[in-house]
Structures are given as C-alpha cells and as structure tokens.
TIVO-207855 format. One record per residue (C-alpha): residue in one letter; x negated, y negated, z. Coordinates in steps of 0.25 Angstrom, whole numbers, padded with zeros to 4 digits, always signed. Layout:
AXYZ/...
This chain:
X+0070+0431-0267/X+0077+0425-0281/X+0089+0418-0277/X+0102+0423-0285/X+0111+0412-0290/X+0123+0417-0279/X+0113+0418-0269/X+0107+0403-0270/X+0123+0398-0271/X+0122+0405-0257/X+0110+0398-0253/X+0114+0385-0259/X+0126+0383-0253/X+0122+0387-0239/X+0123+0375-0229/X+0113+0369-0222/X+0117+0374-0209/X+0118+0388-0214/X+0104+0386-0221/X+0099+0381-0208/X+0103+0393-0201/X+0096+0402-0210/X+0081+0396-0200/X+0088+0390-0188/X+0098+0397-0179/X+0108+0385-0177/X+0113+0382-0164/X+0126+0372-0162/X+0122+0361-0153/X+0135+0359-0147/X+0146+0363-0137/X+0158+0362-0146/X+0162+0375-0148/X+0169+0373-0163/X+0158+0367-0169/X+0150+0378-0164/X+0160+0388-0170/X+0158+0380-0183/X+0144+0380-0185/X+0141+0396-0181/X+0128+0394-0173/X+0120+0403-0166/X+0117+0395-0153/X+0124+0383-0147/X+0118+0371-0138/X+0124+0363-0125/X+0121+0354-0118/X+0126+0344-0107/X+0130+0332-0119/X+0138+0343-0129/X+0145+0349-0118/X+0150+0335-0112/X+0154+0330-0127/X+0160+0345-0129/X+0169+0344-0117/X+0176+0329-0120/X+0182+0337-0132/X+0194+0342-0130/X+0194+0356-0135/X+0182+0357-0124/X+0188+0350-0112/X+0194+0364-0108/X+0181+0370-0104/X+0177+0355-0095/X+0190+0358-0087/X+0189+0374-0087/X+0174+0371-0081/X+0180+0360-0071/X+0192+0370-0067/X+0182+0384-0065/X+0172+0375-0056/X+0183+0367-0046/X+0176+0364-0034/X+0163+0369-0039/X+0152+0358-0044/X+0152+0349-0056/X+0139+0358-0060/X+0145+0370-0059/X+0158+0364-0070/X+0146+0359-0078/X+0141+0374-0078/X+0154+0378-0082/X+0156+0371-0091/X+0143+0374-0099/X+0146+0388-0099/X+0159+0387-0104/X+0153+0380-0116/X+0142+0389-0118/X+0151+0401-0118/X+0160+0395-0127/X+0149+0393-0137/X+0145+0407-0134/X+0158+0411-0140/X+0155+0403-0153/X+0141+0406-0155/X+0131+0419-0156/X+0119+0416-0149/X+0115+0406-0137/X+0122+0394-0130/X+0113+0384-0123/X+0119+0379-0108/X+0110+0365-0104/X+0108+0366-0090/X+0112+0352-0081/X+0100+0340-0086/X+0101+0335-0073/X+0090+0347-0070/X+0081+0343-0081/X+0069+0343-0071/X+0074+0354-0060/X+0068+0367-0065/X+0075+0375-0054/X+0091+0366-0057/X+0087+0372-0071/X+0085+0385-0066/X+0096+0387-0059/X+0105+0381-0070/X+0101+0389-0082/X+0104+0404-0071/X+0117+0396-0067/X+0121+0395-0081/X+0116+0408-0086/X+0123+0415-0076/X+0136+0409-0079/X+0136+0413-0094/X+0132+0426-0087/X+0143+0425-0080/X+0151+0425-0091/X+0145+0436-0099/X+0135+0428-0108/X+0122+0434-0109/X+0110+0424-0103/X+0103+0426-0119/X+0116+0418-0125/X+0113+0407-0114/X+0101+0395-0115/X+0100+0388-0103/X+0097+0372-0110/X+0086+0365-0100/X+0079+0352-0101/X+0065+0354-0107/X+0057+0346-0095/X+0047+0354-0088/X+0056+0358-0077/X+0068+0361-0086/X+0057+0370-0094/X+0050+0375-0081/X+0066+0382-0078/X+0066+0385-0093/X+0055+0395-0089/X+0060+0401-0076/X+0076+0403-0082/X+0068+0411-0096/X+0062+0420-0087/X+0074+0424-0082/X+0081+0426-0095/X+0089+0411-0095/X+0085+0405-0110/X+0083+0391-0111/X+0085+0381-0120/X+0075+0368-0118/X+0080+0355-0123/X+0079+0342-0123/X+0066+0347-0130/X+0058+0335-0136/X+0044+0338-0137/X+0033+0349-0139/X+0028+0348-0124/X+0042+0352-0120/X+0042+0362-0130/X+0030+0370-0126/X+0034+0371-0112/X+0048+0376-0115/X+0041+0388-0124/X+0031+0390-0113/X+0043+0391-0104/X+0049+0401-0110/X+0061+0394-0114/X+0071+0402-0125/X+0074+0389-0131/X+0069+0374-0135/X+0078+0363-0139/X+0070+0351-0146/X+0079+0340-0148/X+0076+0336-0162/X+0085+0322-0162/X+0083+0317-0150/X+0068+0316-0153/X+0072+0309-0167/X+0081+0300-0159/X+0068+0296-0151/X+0061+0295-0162/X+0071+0286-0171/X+0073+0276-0159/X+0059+0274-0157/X+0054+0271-0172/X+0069+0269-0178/X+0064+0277-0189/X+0074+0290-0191/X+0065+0299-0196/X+0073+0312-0202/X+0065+0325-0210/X+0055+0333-0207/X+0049+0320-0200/X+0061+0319-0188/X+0052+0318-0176/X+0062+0326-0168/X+0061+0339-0183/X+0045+0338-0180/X+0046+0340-0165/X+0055+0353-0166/X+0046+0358-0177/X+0033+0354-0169/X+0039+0364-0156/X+0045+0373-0167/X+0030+0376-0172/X+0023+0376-0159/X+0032+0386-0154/X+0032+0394-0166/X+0017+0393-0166/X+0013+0398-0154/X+0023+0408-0153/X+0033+0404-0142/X+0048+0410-0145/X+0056+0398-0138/X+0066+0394-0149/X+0068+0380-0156/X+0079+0374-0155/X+0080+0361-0162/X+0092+0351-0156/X+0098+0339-0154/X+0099+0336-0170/X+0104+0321-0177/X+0103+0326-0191/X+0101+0337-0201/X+0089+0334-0205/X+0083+0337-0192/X+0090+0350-0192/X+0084+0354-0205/X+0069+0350-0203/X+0071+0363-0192/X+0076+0373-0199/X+0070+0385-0196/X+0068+0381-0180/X+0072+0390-0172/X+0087+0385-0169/X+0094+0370-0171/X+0105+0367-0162/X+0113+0358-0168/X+0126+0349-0167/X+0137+0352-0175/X+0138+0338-0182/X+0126+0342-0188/X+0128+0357-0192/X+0141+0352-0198/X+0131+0343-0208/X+0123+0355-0209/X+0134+0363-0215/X+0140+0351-0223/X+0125+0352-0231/X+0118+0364-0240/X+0106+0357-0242/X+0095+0367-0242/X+0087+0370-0227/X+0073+0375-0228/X+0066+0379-0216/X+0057+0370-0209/X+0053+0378-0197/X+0045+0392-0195/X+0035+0400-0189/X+0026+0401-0200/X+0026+0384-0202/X+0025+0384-0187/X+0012+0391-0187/X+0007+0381-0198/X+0010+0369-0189/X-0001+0362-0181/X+0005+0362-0167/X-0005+0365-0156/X-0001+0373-0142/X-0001+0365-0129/X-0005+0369-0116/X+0009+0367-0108/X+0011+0366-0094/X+0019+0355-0086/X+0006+0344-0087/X+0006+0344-0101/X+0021+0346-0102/X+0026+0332-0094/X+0011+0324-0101/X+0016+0328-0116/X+0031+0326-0112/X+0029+0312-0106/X+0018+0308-0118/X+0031+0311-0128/X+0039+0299-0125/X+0051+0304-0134/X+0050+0317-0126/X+0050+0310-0115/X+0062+0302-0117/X+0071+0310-0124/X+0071+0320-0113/X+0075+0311-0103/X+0085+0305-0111/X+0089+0320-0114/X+0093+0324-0100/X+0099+0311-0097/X+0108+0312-0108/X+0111+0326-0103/X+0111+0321-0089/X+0123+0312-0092/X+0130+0320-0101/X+0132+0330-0090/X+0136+0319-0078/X+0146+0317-0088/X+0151+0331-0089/X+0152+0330-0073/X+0160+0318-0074/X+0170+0324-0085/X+0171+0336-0074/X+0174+0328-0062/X+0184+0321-0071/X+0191+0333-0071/X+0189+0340-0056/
C-alpha cells in the first residue's frame, strides 16, 4: 500500500509506545493505579516488591488498613491475601484484560504451599465475581514451582512463571502447560554488566538474546505458552522485542516511550522463528536442575530473585503488625 501524504503525517507522528503496541500487547508492570490509567494497557503485573512500594504511598495506604481491619484476629497471611486482592481488583477496574497475583516466595520450592495458594487466591477473586480467566497466579520458575504450575493449569488456574532466566526453565514451563512465561530481560543484563563491566545495549543485550532465543524455540516447535518480557532498565531493551508476544513494563519507562516517535520495527515473529537455529531439548527434572546449575547467571539470579521477594514481603508483614 502507497502511503498518502495525510496518512504518513499519521504514522509519523505516532509515538513509540503507540508504534510498539501495533506487535506487542503492553502490560503496566506496576500496582499504582494512576499510572496504569495513564498508560491504557491491556494487562498489568504485581508482585511482592510493587505492592510494598505501592502501599507507603499515600493515596494507597487506605487499602493496607482496609486489608488489616477485614482480617482482625485472622493471620498475617490471610491480611497479605487481602491485600493482594484488593490490588488486583482495583487494577481490574482500570484495565481490560488480566492482572497477575504473585503467590508468597517463601514457597518457591513447596509444590503443594503453591498449590493451595494459587486455588486460595483464585477462589477469592471468585469470590468477588472475577472470572478465574482475568486471574494469573505469578509462581517462581524452580522445578517445584513449575511442577504446581502444572497441576493448577489443569484445573483452569493460569500461571504466570517468572523469575524466568534461562531456556532450561523455559522448556519446562511450556512443557508444564503453563498460560505464561516472564523472562526477566534486566536482571540478566544486570549480571552480565557486573561481571565484564561492559554495558552491552542493542540487539547484542545478553538479557534481548535470551527472550528471543525462548521466543524462537517456542515459536518453533509449536508451544502456545505466551512471552512475556520483564523486568526492563531501558528502551532499547524494549524495542529489540517488539513483536514478542507481550512486555510488561514500568511506568517510568512507558512514560519515555511516549515522549519519543522514533520509528519501531518489528524484531520478533513466527516466520524468523522458524529461520532460527535453536534445537529441541529432551526435558525432564535431570536435565532441568544439570542445565540450571551449569548456568551460573541463572542460578544466581534466581536466588537472588526470591530473596529479594522474600524480604520485601517480611516487610509487608512488619508494616501490617505496625498497624494490628
């Protein structure tokens, strides 16, 4: 098609978050309910670290002491529940499509605590009349976080995998069954930036080459679990993916995005998937923990993930028994 000259003004002044939409359905990766509002995603992502800095706001506090005054006498988890529902249906009310609840970190390796959290929190957002397909339970992607990733699918209860760092992990989500992949893009660039103390940006960012690495294998060989890049520290990332399957990203830097029209070209698709040279593994729990532990960056960074998590939600405790 032969672009008109009021049609390319159109184009041309189309910013680059707007461009970006066109191939990637954007998802706001916070639990701040105006930014959300701003940015008119699809999706939206929590998890333990936005919802603590969210509530020492004070347009959000409200919703900490609501949580604390429903559960009197009931246990610091159940506030905790609480309070994650009540974010999740306030996004809800701001947002189209899904909202992503994490489940407590602290049972990153009980595959049957992670169970019975992801059907506790789906039957409260039942509860309060949200249909379990706007819900995606958020889970830890070790082997037992993705071995209750399979039993709660099978059951209807969509997960979300993240803390998602390498292929291995990858395979064995789709494999799983599991709705939803989270590869935490900057986190790996991070690793990579500490170890060489090169910053690497473009097409070369280690943390762009393993999202399109797991973007092509799935796409590939055929499994219909979603991408989801994350845990963004620049734009440049976030264009080097366009065309993945969705971005969550936070609203500092969708704000940057739509302070730029420079053009966004697709990066990502099916049919350069099936051009790359990827190779399908033979997963099973063996080859899961040997390629994990052999990736050192993997490794780590998961640990490091669900520490990080693990404070953030002893410290949403301690802000709740501030206030018993």
């Amino acid at each position: 098609m032969k672009l008109t000259p009021d049609v390319f003004d159109i184009v041309h002044t189309m910013n680059q978050l707007e461009q970006l939409k066109q191939y990637t359905t954007v998802v706001a990766d916070t639990g701040d309910f105006q930014a959300i509002k701003a940015y008119t995603p699809r999706d939206a992502t929590t998890n333990p670290s936005l919802i603590l800095k969210a509530v020492q706001k004070p347009e959000y506090k409200h919703l900490l002491e609501k949580a604390v005054a429903d559960t009197a006498g009931k246990t610091i988890d159940e506030t905790i529940d609480h309070l994650l529902i009540a974010f999740g249906l306030q996004i809800l009310n701001e947002i189209p499509g899904r909202v992503s609840t994490e489940t407590d970190a602290r049972l990153s390796f009980d595959t049957e605590g992670t169970v019975a959290k992801g059907r506790q929190l789906i039957a409260m957002y039942e509860a309060a009349g949200i249909s379990r397909e706007r819900i995606l339970i958020k889970i830890a992607s070790t082997w037992e976080g993705i071995c209750a990733a399979e039993i709660l699918e099978k059951e209807g209860i969509r997960c979300n995998m993240t803390l998602l760092f390498s292929l291995a992990q990858a395979v064995a989500c789709a494999e799983a069954g599991a709705q939803l992949i989270s590869p935490f893009v900057g986190r790996i660039y991070d690793w990579y930036k500490a170890k060489t103390g090169q910053e690497i940006f473009g097409a070369d960012d280690p943390g762009v080459l393993s999202v399109k690495r797991i973007y092509s294998y799935y796409r590939k060989f055929g499994y219909k679990t979603e991408v989801m890049g994350a845990s963004f520290r620049n734009t440049s990332q976030i264009l080097e993916l366009a065309g993945c399957d969705l971005l969550t990203i936070s609203p500092d830097l969708l704000q940057k995005l739509a302070d730029s029209s420079s053009t966004v070209t697709q990066k990502l698709s099916k049919e350069l998937a099936q051009q790359s040279d990827v190779t399908q593994i033979d997963m099973n729990e063996k080859v899961f923990r040997f390629q994990l532990n052999e990736d050192a960056m993997a490794t780590e960074k998961l640990s490091e993930g669900i520490r990080a998590f693990c404070a953030d939600t002893v410290k949403l405790e301690q802000l709740i028994i501030a206030l018993r």
